[in-house]
C-alpha positions, -999 to 999 in steps of 0.1 A, spaced: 684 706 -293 713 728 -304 732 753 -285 704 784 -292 683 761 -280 696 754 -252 703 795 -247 665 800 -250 655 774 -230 674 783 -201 667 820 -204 630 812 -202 636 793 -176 651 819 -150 628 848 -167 599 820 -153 616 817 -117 618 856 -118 652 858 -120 672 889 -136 704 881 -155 721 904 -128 712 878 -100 722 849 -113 755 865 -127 764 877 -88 755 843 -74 772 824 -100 803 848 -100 796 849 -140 794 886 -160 761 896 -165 767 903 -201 782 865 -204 746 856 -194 728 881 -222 751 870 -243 746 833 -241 708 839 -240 708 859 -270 732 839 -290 761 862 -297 785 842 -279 799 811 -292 828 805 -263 810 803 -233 825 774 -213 802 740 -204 810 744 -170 794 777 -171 761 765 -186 761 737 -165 763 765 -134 734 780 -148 717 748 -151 721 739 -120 711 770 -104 680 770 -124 672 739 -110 674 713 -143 703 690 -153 720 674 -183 718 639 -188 737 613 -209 719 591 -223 723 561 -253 717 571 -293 685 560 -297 686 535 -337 655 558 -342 658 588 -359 644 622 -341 617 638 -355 636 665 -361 659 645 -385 634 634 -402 615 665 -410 652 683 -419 662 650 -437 
């Protein structure tokens, strides 16, 4: 998953809980166009820490986790 991924995902996510961009940006003291912009991939410096906010207020988490020796499937389709 890259970054726009990760955008996408997490703006499907809080458009599933119901939740406007304006919300979330008053509860997580964030701009609301810092939200649209992360969502729709026009911004490039947005902090971790404030994805991780969003993450967390969304209700999902990032986890570490080993490098699997096995490639992903996406590697192997884009070679």
């Amino acid at each position: 998953m890259d970054f726009q991924e990760l955008a996408q995902e997490l703006s499907r996510l809080r458009k599933s809980k119901h939740i406007s961009q304006h919300t979330m940006a008053t509860h997580l003291h964030i701009s609301r166009a810092t939200i649209s912009n992360f969502e729709n991939g026009s911004s490039a410096d947005i902090g971790l820490k404030k994805v991780m906010q969003m993450a967390d207020y969304l209700g999902v988490e990032f986890s570490l986790r080993e490098k699997s020796p096995f490639p992903t499937f996406e590697e192997v389709v884009n070679g």
